[in-house]
N, C-alpha and C positions, 0 to 999 in steps of 0.2 A: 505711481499715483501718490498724492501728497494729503494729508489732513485738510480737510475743507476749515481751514484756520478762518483767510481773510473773510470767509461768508459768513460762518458763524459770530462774528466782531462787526459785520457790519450789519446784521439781522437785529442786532441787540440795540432796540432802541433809547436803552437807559443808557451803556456804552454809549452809542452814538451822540446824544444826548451833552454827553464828556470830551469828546476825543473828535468829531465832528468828522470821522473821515480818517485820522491820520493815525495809521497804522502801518506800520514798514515790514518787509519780510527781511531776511539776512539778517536780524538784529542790526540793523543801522538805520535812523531816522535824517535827515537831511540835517545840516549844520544849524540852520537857525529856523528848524522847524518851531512854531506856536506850541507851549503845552498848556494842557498834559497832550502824551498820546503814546503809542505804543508798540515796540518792536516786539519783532518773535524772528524765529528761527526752528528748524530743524534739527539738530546737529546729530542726530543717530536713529536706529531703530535697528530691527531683527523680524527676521521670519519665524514666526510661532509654529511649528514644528508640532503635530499629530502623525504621531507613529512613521509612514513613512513620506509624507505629502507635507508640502505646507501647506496650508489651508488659512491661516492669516497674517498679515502682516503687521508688527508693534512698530509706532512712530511716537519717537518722544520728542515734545515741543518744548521749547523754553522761550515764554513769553516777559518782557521786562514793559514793567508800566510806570512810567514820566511823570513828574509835574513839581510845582514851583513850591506846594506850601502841604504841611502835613496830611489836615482835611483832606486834599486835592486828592491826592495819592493813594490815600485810602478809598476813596470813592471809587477813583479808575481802577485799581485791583478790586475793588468787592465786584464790581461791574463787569471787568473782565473776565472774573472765575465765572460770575455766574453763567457768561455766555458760552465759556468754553466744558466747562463741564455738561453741555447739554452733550456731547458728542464722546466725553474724553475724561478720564480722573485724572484730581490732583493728587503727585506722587512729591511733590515735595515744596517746600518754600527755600529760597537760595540768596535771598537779598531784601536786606531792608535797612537801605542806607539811608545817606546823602553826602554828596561830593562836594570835600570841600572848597574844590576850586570854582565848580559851576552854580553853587547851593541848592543844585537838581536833587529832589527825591526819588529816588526807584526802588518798587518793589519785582521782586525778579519769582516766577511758579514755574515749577516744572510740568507737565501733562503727561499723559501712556496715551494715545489715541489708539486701538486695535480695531483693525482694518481687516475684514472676512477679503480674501481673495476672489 
């Protein structure tokens, strides 16, 4: 069972508001998707371990949020933590660029979602 990512991002009507829908899992968005908008992925987690049972399961998300101009990009991450911390903490910030071949901005957050079995 996976983080209820895509639901929480599309519940978020300020998000929505931003990103209109387009949010990708895998971290990969389509080649010449419209931005902003915003990939996630999964890429790990663990079984949180109570003496001899595990009883819940940690899924850490890393979500990357798009867009063309500074403003923009700031919007779509404030917009994105807020949806996603309703379920999940943020444990880290891992990017806050821009590329210089696409002039894309990304800000990239990490999440812990913990998950009772």
């Amino acid at each position: 069972m996976l983080p209820p990512v895509e639901s929480l991002l599309m519940a978020s009507a300020p998000l929505q508001a931003l990103i209109s829908g387009r949010s990708y899992r895998h971290g990969f968005a389509p080649q010449d998707v419209l931005r902003p908008y915003v990939t996630w992925s999964v890429p790990g987690g663990f079984a949180e371990n109570a003496l001899e049972r595990a009883d819940a399961d940690v899924y850490r998300l890393q979500v990357d949020c798009w867009a063309d101009s500074d403003q923009s990009i700031e919007n779509v991450a404030s917009a994105t933590r807020a949806a996603i911390e309703k379920a999940a903490n943020l444990t880290a910030y891992i990017a806050d660029e821009r590329n210089p071949d696409t002039g894309r901005y990304r800000i990239g957050m990490v999440f812990d979602f913990i998950l009772p079995r």
